[in-house]
C-alpha positions in Angstrom: 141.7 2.2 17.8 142.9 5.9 17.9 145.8 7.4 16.0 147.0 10.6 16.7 147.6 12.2 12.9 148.5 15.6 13.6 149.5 17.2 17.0 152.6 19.6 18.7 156.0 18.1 18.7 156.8 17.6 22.6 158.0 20.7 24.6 157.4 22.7 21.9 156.0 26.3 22.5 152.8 28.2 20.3 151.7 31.4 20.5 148.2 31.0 21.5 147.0 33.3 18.5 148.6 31.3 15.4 147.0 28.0 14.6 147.3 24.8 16.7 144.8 22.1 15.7 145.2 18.4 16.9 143.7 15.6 15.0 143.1 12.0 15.5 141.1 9.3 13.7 139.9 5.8 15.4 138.2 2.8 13.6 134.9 2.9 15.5 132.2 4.9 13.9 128.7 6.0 15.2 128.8 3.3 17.9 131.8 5.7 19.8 132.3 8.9 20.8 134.9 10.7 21.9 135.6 12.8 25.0 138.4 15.4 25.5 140.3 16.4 28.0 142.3 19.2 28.0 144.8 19.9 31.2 146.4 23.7 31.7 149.3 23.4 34.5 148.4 20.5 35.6 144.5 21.5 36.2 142.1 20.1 33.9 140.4 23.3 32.3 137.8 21.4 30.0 136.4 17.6 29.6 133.4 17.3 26.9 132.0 15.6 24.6 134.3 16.5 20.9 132.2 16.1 17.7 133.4 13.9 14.8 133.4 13.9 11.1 134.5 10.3 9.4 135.6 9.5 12.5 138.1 12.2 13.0 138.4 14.4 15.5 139.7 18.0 15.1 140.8 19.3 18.2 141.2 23.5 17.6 143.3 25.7 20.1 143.7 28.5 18.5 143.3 31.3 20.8 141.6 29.1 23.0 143.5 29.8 25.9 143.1 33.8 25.2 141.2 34.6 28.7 143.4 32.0 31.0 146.4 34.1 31.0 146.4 36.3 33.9 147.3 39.9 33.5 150.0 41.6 33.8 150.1 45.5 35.2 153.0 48.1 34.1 156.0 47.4 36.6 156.4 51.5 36.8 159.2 50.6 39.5 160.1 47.5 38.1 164.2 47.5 38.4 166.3 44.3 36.3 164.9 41.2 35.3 161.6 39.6 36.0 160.0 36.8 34.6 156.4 36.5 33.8 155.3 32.9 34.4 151.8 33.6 33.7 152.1 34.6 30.4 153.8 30.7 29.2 151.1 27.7 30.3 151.8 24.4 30.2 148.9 22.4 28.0 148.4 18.2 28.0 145.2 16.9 25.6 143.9 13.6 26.5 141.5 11.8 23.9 138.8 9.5 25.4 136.7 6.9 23.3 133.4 5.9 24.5 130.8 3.1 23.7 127.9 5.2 22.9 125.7 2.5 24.3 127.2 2.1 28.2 129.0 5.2 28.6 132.1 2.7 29.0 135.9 3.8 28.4 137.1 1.9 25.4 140.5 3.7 24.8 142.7 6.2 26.1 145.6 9.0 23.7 147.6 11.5 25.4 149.1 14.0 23.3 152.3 15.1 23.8 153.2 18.0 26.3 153.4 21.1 25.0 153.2 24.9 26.0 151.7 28.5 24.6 152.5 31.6 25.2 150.2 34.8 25.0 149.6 36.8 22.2 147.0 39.2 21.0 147.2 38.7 17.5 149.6 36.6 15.2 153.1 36.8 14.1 156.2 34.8 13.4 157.5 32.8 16.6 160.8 30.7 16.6 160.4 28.9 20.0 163.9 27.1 19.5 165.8 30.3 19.7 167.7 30.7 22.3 166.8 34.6 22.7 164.5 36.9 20.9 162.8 40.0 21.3 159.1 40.5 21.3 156.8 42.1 19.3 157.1 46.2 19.5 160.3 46.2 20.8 162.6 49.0 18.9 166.1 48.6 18.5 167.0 52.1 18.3 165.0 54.2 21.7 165.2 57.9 21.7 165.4 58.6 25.6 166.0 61.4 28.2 167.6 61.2 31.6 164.0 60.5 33.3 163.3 58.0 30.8 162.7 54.0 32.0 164.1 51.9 29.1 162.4 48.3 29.1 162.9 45.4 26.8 160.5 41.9 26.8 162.1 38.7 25.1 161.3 35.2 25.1 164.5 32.5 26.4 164.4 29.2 25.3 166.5 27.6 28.0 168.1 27.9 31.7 170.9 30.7 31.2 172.4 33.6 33.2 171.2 36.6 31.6 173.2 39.7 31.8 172.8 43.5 30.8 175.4 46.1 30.6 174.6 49.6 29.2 178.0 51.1 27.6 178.8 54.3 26.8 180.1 55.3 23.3 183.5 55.7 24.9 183.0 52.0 25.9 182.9 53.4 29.9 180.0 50.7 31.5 177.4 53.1 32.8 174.9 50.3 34.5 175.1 46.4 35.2 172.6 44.0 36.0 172.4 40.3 36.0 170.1 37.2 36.9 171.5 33.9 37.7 170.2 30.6 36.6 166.9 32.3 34.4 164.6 29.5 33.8 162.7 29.6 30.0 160.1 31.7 29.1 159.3 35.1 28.7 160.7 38.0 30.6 160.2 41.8 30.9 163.8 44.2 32.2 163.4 47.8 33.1 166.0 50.1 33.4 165.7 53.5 35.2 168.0 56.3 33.4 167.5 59.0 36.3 171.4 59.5 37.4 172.7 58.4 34.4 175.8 60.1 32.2 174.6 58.9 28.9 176.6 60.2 25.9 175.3 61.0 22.5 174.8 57.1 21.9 174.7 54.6 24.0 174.2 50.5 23.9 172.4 48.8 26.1 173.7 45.0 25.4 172.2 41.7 26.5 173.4 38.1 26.6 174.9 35.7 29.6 178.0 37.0 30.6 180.2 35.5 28.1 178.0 35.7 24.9 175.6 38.9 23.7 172.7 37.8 22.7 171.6 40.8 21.2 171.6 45.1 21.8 169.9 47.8 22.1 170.9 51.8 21.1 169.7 54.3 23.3 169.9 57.9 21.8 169.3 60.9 24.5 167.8 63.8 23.3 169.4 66.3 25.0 168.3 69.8 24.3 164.7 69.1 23.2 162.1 72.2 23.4 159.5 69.9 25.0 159.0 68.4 28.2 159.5 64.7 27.6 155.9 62.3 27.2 156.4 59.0 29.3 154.3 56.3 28.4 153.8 52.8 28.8 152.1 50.9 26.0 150.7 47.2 26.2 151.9 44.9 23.6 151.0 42.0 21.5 152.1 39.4 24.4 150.1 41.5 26.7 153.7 43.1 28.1 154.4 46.9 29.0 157.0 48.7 27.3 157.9 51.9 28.2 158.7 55.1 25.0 159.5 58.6 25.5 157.8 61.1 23.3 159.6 64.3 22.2 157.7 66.4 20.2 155.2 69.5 21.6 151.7 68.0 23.5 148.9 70.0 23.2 145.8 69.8 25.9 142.3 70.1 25.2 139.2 69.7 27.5 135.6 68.5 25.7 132.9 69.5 28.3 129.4 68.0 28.0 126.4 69.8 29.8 123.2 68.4 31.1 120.9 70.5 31.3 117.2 70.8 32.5 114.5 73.2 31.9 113.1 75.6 34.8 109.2 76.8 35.0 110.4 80.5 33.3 111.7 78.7 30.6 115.7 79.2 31.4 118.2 76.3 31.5 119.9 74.8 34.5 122.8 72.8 33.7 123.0 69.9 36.5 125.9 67.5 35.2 129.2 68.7 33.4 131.5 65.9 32.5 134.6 66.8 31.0 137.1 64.5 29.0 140.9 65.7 28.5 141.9 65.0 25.3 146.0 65.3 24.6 147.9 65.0 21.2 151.6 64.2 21.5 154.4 64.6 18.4 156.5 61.9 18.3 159.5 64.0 18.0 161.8 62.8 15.1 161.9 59.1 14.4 164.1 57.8 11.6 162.2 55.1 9.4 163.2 52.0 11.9 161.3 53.0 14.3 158.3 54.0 12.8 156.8 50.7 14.6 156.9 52.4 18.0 153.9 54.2 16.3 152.2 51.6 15.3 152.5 49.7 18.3 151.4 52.5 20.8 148.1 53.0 18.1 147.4 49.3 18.3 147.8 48.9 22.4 144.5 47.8 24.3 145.8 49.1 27.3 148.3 52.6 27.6 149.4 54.5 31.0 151.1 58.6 30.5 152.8 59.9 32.7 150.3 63.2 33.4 151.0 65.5 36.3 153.5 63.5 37.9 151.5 59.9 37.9 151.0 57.5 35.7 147.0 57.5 34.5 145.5 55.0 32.1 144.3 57.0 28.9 142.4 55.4 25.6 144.6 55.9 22.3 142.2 57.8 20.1 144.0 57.6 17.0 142.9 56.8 13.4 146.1 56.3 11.7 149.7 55.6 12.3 152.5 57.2 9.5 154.0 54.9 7.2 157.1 55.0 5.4 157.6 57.0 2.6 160.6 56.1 -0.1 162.8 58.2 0.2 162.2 59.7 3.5 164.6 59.7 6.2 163.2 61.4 9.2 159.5 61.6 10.2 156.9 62.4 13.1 153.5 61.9 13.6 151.0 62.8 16.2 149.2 60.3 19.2 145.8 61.1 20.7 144.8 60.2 23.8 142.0 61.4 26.0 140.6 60.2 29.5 137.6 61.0 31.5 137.7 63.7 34.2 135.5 62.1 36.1 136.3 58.7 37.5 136.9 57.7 40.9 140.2 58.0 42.5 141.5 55.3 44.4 140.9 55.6 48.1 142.0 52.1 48.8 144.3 52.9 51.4 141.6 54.5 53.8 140.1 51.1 54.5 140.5 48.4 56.2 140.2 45.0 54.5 139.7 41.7 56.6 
């Protein structure tokens, strides 16, 4: 007989990165073995044979899923709400006993339903809150009047969802809503091109009748620097957009091939040339320090370079930390990309 001994409550949602290991024990020994089966929306993803030790099974899904969520591009012109369905999977576990002898089905276990979300690495998730932000999103955004403000969150259940941003005169300087939102994680953008922001503004979220939780936006109005747009990838494999303020400085690396002629002289026959940028932050009070952190640790970062957005590697060693004491701070991003690579010409075919 199988018993289930450990498994996920029903309905309940895991990130994909913290542990998730299912256990059962039966009564059979060497005579049995068991077979697992383990179903991702409703498509079975894996059945094999699952090793036992004194006649317990352990079934581990710990980042097991890490390469069957699909992903997601920057939404550059994304505009309100959107949810991300592929990010949240559905997952079902079905434990098999065989007769070792005859290949017969002796018993069947399902597990009860349950779900993951994506996540690069760990970190605390409440799956029976109704709304919460996700990892590397600030509270407090410095922004211009170009800037895109974006905001991922996870919702727990169906609900309206609602954003108004509010000037500090309480004057509402942008609505948007989405009715009947279904759980699971969602991405917002807002554009600020047109915008009369005021020295602070809050960009609030919730339902309609109840605000689930804000944001401050803080313009910088009369920076010396031309703003840094970038959008960073982050730990749920979502893009959030940040605006740099501080001075970016250019640099181009050249490396030369070069082969030698019969008189001894050098002809250089390749030159490839990387751009490698550094951008100040600007000032950041101690809170939002993390936007640092989380734009060093991205795997995947678009800037906004001569009027397109271009994928660039972070380059970093380090991020700042706080310091006691300390109030205001900066610290400087590197990036660099090649020269080199192909642009897209996509549009100059025709695909059948």
């Amino acid at each position: 007989m199988i018993t289930l001994t450990r498994y996920p409550k029903e309905n309940r949602v895991l990130l994909n990165a913290n542990p998730c290991t299912i256990k059962a024990t039966t009564d059979n020994g060497a005579t049995h073995y068991f077979r697992v089966v383990i179903t991702v929306n409703d498509t079975v993803e894996i059945e094999e044979s699952w090793s036992k030790l004194n006649n317990e099974v352990r079934i581990d899904l710990k980042d097991f899923y890490k390469n069957r969520f699909a992903e997601i591009l920057p939404a550059f012109d994304l505009e309100g709400f959107q949810r991300l369905d592929s990010l949240k999977i559905k997952v079902d576990v079905t434990i098999n006993e065989y007769l070792l002898v005859d290949d017969s089905l002796i018993e069947s276990v399902d597990a009860p339903t349950f779900y993951m979300i994506q996540a690069a690495i760990p970190f605390v998730f409440d799956d029976l809150q109704k709304f919460q932000f996700l990892p590397g999103q600030l509270k407090t955004l410095n922004v211009s009047a170009t800037s895109k403000v974006t905001f991922a969150f996870y919702l727990n259940t169906s609900s309206d969802l609602e954003y108004n941003l509010i000037s500090d005169k309480e004057a509402v300087l942008k609505t948007g809503t989405l009715s009947n939102a279904a759980s699971g994680i969602y991405v917002a953008q807002i554009d600020l091109t047109n915008i009369e922001l005021t020295a602070k503004n809050y960009l609030k979220i919730g339902d309609g009748t109840t605000n689930f939780d804000q944001l401050v936006l803080t313009p910088f109005f009369n920076s010396i620097y031309s703003p840094t747009q970038l959008y960073f990838k982050n730990r749920n494999g979502i893009y959030l957009a940040a605006t740099l303020f501080g001075q970016q400085e250019v640099e181009y690396n050249h490396t030369k091939e070069e082969y030698q002629l019969a008189d001894e002289s050098y002809k250089t026959f390749s030159v490839k040339t990387e751009t490698s940028i550094k951008v100040n932050t600007g000032h950041l009070f101690k809170q939002q320090l993390s936007l640092v952190k989380a734009i060093n640790e991205a795997l995947d970062l678009y800037m906004l370079y001569e009027g397109t957005y271009k994928m660039v590697q972070v380059i970093s060693k380090k991020s700042a930390g706080f310091i006691d004491g300390e109030f205001l701070y900066s610290d400087t991003l590197e990036f660099a990309f090649q020269n080199n690579t192909p642009e897209d010409n996509s549009e100059k075919f025709e695909v059948v």
